[in-house]
N, C-alpha and C positions, 0 to 999 in steps of 0.2 A: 292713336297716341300722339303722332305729329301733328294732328290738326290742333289739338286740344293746348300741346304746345306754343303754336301758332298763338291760340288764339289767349294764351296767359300771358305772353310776349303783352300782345293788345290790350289786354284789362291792364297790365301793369302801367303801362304806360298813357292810359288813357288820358290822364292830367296832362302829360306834357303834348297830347295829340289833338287834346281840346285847346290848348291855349293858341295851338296855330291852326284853325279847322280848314284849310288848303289842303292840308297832306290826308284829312278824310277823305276829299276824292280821289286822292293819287291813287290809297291802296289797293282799292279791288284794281285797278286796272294795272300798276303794280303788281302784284301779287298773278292775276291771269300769264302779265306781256314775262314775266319772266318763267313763270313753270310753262309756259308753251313755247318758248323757244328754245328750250331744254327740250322739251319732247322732239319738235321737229327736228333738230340736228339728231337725237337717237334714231326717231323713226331712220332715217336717211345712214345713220350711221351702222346700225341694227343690219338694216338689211342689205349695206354692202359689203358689210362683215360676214353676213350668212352668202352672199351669192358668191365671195371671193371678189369683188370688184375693188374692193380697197385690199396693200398691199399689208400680208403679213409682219410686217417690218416697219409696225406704225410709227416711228420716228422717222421713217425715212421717205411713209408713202404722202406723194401729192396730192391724191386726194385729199386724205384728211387734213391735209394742212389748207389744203382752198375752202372747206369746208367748216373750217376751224375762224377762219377769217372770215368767211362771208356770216356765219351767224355773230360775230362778233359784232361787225361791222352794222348788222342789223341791230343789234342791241345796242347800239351806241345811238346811233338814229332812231329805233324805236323808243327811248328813254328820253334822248333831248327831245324829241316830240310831245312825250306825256309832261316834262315837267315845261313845256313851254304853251300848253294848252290848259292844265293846273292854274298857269298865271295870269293867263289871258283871261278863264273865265272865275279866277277870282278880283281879277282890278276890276272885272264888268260886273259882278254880282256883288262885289263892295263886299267877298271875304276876306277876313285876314291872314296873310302869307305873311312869309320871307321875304327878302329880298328876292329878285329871278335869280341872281346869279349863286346864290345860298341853296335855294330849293332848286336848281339846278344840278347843283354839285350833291344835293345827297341824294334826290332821284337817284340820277346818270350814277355816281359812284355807286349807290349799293344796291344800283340795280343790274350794272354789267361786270361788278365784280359776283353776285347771285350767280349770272348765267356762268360765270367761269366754273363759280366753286361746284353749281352742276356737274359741269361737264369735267372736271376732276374725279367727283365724286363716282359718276353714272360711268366713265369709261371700263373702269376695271369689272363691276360689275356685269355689265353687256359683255364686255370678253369672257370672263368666267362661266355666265352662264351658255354661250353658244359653244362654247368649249365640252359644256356637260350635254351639249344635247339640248337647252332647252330654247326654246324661243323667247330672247328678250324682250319683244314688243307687246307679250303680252303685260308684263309684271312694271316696265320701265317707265311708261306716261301715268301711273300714280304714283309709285314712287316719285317720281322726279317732280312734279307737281304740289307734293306735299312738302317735300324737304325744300322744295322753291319756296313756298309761303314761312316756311319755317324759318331756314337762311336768310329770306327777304327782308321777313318783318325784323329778324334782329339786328340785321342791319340799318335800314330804314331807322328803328327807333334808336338803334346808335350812335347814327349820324346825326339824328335829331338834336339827340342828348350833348353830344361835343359840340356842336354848331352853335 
């Protein structure tokens, strides 16, 4: 049902996605860099939660806060990289873009504001269910993956649309 969402986000919007055909390459790759670095902080988060290595007292433990910044920090680097690679090979294939500094800010913003509202989203989850006994790592990198493409794109065509 999320994909399918996802992908009405995209038909709806296709007029205003075709008039800047730049942002057709961003998305898959968009759409991947953020539902995958939502999984990796769970995997990593998942299973410090199940071995006890991060502390019960997640406001106060270190790990997760080094770990909260280092995916972030990734996402911030891995974004300005996509929309600065976006522009390079659309000034060299003579696509029509944005400005850089335009298709920079709506990459980068809705795509590290994505990885936050993931890990908003996905924390309570992962606690609840290791709570029940069950193992999160099975059920967390689809979930998180699909609601990434889902949160992504409406963002993404968001930002489009106010820009």
């Amino acid at each position: 049902m999320l994909s399918i969402i996802s992908g009405s986000v995209l038909d709806h919007a296709e007029e205003i996605i075709l008039a800047i055909p730049a942002f057709l390459l961003a998305i898959p790759a968009f759409a991947n860099q953020a539902g995958d670095l939502a999984a990796v902080f769970f995997a990593k988060f998942t299973t410090e939660l199940r071995t006890g290595t991060i502390e019960r007292a997640l406001s106060t433990s270190s790990t997760l806060k080094a770990n909260l910044i280092g995916i972030i920090l990734t996402a911030c680097i891995g974004f300005t990289f996509l929309s600065g690679a976006i522009s390079l090979i659309s000034i060299v294939a003579g696509i029509p873009s944005l400005e850089p500094f335009k298709q920079w800010f709506i990459i980068f913003t809705s795509g590290v504001t994505t990885v936050i509202l993931l890990i908003i989203i996905g924390m309570p989850v992962a606690i609840i269910s290791s709570r029940k006994g069950l193992d999160p790592d099975n059920f967390m990198s689809p979930i998180l993956t699909t609601l990434g493409d889902v949160i992504g794109m409406l963002l993404l065509v968001g930002l489009i649309i106010l820009i």
